[in-house]
C-alpha positions as CSV (number, residue, x, y, z in Angstrom):
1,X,0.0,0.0,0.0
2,X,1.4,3.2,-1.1
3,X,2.2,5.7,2.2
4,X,2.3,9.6,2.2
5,X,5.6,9.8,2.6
6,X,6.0,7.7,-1.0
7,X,4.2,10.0,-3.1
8,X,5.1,12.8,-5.1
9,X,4.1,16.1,-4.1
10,X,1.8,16.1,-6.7
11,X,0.5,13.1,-5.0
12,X,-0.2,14.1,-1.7
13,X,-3.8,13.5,0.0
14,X,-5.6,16.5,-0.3
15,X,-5.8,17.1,3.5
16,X,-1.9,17.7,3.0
17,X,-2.1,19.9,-0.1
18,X,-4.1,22.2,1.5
19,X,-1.5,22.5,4.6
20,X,1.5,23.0,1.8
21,X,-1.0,25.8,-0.2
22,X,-1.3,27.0,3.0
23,X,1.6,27.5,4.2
24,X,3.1,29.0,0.6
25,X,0.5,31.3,0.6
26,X,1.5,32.7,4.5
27,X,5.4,32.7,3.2
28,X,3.9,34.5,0.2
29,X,2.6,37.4,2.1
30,X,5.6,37.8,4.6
31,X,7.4,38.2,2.0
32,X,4.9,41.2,0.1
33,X,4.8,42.6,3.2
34,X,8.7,42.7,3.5
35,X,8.6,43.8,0.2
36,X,6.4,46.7,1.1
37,X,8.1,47.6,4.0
38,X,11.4,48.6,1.7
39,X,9.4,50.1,-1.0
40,X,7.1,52.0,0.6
41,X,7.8,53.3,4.0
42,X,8.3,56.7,5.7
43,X,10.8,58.5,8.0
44,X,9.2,60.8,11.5
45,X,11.5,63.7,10.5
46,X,12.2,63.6,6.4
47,X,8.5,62.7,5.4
48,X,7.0,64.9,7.7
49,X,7.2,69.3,7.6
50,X,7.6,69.6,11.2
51,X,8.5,73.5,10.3
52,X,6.4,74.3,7.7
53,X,4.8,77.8,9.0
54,X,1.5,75.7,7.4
55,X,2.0,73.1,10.0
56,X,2.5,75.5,13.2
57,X,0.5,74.1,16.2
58,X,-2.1,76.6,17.7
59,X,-4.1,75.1,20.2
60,X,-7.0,77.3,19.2
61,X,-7.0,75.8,15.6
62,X,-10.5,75.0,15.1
63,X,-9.2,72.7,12.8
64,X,-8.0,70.8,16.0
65,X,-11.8,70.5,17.3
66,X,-13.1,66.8,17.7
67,X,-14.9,65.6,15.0
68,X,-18.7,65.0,14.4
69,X,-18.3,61.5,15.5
70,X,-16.6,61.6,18.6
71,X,-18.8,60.7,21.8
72,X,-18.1,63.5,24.0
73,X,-18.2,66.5,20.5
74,X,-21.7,65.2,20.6
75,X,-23.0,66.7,24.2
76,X,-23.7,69.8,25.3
77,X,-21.3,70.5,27.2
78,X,-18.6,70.7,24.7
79,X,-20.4,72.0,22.2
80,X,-21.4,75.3,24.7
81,X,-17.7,75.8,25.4
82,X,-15.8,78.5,23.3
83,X,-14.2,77.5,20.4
84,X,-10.9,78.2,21.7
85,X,-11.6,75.5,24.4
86,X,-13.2,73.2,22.2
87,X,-10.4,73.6,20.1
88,X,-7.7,73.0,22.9
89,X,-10.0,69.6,24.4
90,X,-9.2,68.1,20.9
91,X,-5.8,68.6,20.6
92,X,-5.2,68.1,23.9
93,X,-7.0,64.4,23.0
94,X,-5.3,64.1,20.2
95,X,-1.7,64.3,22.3
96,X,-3.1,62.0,24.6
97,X,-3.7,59.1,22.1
98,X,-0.4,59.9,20.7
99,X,1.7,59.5,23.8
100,X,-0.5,56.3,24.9
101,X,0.3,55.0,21.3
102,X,4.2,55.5,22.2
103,X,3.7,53.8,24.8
104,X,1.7,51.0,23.4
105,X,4.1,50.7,20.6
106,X,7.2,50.8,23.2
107,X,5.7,47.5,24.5
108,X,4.8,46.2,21.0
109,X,8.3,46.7,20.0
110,X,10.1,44.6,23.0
111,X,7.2,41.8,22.7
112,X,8.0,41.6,18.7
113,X,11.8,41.3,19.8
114,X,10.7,38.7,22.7
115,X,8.6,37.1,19.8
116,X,11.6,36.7,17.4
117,X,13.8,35.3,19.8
118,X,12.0,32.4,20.6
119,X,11.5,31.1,16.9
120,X,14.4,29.1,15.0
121,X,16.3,31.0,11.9
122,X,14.7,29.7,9.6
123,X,11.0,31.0,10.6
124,X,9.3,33.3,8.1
125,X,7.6,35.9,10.2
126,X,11.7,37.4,10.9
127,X,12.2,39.1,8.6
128,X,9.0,40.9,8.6
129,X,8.8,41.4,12.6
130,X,12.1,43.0,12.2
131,X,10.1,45.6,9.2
132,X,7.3,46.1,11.4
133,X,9.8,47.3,14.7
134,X,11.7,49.9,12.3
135,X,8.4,51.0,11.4
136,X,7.1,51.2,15.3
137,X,10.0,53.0,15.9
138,X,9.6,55.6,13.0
139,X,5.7,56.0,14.7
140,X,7.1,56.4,18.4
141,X,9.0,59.4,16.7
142,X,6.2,61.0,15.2
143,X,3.7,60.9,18.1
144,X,6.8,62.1,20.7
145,X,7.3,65.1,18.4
146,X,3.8,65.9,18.0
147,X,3.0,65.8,21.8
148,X,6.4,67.6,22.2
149,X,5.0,70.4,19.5
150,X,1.8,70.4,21.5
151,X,2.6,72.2,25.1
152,X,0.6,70.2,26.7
153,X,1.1,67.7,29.3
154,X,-0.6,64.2,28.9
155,X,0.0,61.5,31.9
156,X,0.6,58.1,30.7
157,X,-2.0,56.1,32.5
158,X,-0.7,53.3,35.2
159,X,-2.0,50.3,33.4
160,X,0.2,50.8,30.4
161,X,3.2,52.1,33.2
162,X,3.0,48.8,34.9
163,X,1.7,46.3,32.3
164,X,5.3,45.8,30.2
165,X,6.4,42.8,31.6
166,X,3.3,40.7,31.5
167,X,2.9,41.4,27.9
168,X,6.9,40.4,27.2
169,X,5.6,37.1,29.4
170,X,3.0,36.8,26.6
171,X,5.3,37.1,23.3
172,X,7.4,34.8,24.7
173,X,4.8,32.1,26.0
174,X,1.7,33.1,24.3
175,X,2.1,34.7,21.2
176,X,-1.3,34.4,19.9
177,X,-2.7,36.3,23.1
178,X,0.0,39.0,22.2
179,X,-1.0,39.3,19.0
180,X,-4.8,39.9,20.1
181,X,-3.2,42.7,22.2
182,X,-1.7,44.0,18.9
183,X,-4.8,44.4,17.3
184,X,-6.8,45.6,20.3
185,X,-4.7,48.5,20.5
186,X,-4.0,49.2,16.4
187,X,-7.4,48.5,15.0
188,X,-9.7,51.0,17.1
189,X,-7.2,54.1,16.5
190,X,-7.3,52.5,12.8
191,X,-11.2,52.7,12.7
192,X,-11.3,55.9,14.1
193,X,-8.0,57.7,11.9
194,X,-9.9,56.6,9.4
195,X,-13.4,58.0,9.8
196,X,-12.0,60.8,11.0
197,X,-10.4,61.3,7.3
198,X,-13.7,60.8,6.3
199,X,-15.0,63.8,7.8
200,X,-16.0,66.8,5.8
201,X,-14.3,69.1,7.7
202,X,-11.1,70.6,7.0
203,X,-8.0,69.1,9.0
204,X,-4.7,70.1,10.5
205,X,-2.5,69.7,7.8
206,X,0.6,68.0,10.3
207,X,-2.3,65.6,11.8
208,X,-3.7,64.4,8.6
209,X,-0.1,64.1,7.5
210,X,0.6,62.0,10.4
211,X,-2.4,60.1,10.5
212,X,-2.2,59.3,6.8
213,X,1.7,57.9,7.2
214,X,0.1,55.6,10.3
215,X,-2.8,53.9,8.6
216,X,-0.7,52.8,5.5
217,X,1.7,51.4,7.6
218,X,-0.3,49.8,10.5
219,X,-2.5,48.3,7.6
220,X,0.6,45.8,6.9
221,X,0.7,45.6,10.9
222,X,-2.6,44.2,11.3
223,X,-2.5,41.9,8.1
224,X,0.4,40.0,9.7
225,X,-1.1,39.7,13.0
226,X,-4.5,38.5,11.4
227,X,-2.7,36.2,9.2
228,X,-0.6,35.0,12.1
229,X,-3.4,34.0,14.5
230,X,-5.4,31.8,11.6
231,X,-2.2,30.0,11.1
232,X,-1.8,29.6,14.6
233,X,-5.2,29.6,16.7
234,X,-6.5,26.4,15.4
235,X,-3.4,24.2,16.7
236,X,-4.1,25.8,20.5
237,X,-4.8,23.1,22.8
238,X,-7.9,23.4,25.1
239,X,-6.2,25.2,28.2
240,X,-4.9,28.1,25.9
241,X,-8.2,28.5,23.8
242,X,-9.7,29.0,26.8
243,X,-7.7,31.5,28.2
244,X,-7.8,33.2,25.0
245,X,-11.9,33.3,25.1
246,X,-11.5,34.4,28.4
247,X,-8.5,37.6,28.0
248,X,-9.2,38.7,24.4
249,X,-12.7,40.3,25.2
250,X,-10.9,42.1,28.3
251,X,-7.8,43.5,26.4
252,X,-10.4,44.4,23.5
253,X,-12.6,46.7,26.2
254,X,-9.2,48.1,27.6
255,X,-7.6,49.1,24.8
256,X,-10.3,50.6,23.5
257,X,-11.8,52.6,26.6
258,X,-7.5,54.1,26.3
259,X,-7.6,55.1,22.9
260,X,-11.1,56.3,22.4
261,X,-11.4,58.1,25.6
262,X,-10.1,61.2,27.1
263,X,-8.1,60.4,29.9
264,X,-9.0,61.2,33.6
265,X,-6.3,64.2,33.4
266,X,-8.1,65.7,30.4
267,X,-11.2,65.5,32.0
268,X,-10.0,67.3,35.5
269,X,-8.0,69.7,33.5
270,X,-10.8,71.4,31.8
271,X,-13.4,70.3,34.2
272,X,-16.3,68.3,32.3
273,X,-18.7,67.4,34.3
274,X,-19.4,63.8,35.2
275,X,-22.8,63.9,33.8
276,X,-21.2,64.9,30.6
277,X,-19.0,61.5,30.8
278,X,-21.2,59.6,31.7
279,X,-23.8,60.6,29.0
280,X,-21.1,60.7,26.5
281,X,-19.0,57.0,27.7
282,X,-21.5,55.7,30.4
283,X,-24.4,52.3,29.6
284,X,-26.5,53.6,26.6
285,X,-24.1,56.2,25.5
286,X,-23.3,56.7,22.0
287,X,-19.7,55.6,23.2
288,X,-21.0,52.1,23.2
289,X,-22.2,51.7,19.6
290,X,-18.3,53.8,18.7
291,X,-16.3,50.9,20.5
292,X,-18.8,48.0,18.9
293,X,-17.9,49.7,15.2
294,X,-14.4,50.2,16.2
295,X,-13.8,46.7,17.1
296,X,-15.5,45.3,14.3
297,X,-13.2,44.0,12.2
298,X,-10.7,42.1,15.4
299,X,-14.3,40.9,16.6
300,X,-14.9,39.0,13.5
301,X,-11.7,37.8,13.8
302,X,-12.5,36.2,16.8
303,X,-15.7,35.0,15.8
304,X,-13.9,33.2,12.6
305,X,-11.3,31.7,14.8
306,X,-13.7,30.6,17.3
307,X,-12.4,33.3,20.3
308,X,-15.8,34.3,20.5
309,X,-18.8,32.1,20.2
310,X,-22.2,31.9,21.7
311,X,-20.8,30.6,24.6
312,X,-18.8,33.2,25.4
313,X,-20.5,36.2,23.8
314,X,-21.8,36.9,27.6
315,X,-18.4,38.5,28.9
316,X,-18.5,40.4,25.4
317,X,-21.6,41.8,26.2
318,X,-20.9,42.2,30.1
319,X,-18.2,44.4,28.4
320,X,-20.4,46.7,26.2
321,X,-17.8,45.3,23.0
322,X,-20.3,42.7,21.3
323,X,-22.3,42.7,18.1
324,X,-24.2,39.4,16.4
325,X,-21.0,37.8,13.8
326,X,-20.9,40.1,10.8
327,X,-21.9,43.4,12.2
């Protein structure tokens, strides 16, 4: 009787041509990513007119005002303030995220690193990690000069201070739970960088210039962490699919609540009422339905991968982050 190992590759049973199309297709991309990385990538200081007089920061810009979509643009409160203020809350917002992405990346960087280290020479996700850490690094650049530009100060909130070392625990032992991290952080800001570009309303010229560099990077980002977690997921054994189910929804709400929100320092600062927050990000707010649109496309992720099913859609609605699989 003719074995596996006998036949050609042309041969093989069609359970194992499916893992070799498979797998050429994952080395395919790597490598398009790689390839994109060299041909099409971007420098903090040389692609971006720091000095243009154009791209001056004045914290009364109106241009700097939040847009149409954001939760807390859409009360009263901040739509009674001067324009000078409301002006000022959106930059100031606007600094914040960019200083929590530094951070966020800062710990992306040293897990990717932690990541690489643990996988022989030969892997194929090397040469890209190595891409994407340049490119975090060139990001970390932009947002420091930005918030440096700014004036203003922006706090970085404890749990990111004090949450480095578990996540380095998790690129080592768990990559596929660090990789969820990944794209709780990216994809929000993603979703909302990008509606935000879809606004009618004239922008900052250094933001949009900013923004515009971050989404076409972070787009090969997220690709190789999406494409990395279906090539990895389904081989989890029980213990670690549950934990997954179980730490993915509450990274998700986390990550979100720190990049969609202004901080606790923003909101002391220029004194909005708790009423305001809590109609703006509290149950029934139109903060929910933001975070549920933001998280979309890692949600569906999870749904294809089986990280969320019916089972555990509960914590996902405990959370406020749920929506029925393709929505």
């Amino acid at each position: 009787m003719t074995t596996a190992a006998a036949l050609s590759p042309l041969e093989l049973p069609a359970e194992e041509r499916s893992d070799v199309a498979r797998e050429q297709a994952y080395r395919q991309l790597l490598a398009r990513l790689s390839h994109q990385s060299v041909v099409k990538h971007f420098d903090a200081y040389a692609d971006v007119p720091w000095d243009d007089p154009a791209c001056a920061i004045d914290p009364a810009d109106p241009r700097f005002e939040l847009p149409s979509h954001d939760p807390l643009a859409r009360t009263a409160w901040y739509q009674s303030q001067p324009q000078s203020v409301r002006a000022r809350i959106g930059l100031h917002m606007m600094a914040n995220f960019m200083r929590i992405g530094r951070a966020f990346e800062g710990i992306l960087k040293r897990g990717i690193l932690e990541f690489v280290n643990r996988l022989p020479e030969d892997a194929p996700e090397i040469r890209y990690a190595y891409h994407e850490v340049i490119e975090e690094a060139q990001h970390s650049l932009m947002f420091h000069e930005f918030v440096r530009r700014s004036g203003l100060e922006v706090p970085l909130p404890a749990v990111l201070r004090f949450s480095d070392r578990q996540v380095m625990r998790f690129a080592r032992r768990f990559p596929e739970l660090f990789f969820m991290l990944v794209l709780a952080g990216e994809d929000p800001i993603d979703w909302s960088q990008r509606r935000a570009l879809q606004d009618k309303a004239e922008h900052h010229p250094l933001l949009e210039r900013i923004i515009k560099i971050h989404i076409t990077e972070e787009a090969r980002h997220m690709s190789f962490a999406r494409h990395y977690l279906r090539r990895t997921v389904p081989a989890l054994g029980r213990v670690k699919r549950t934990l997954l189910r179980l730490r993915t929804p509450i990274v998700f709400w986390i990550a979100a609540g720190l990049m969609l929100k202004p901080s606790p320092h923003i909101a002391r600062t220029y004194g909005i009422p708790r009423e305001t927050l809590r109609q703006a990000y509290g149950p029934g707010s139109s903060f929910q339905d933001f975070a549920v649109q933001a998280l979309r496309k890692p949600r569906e992720l999870c749904w294809e991968l089986g990280v969320l099913d019916d089972r555990s859609a509960w914590l996902w609605q405990r959370l406020g982050i749920w929506a029925p699989r393709g929505q």
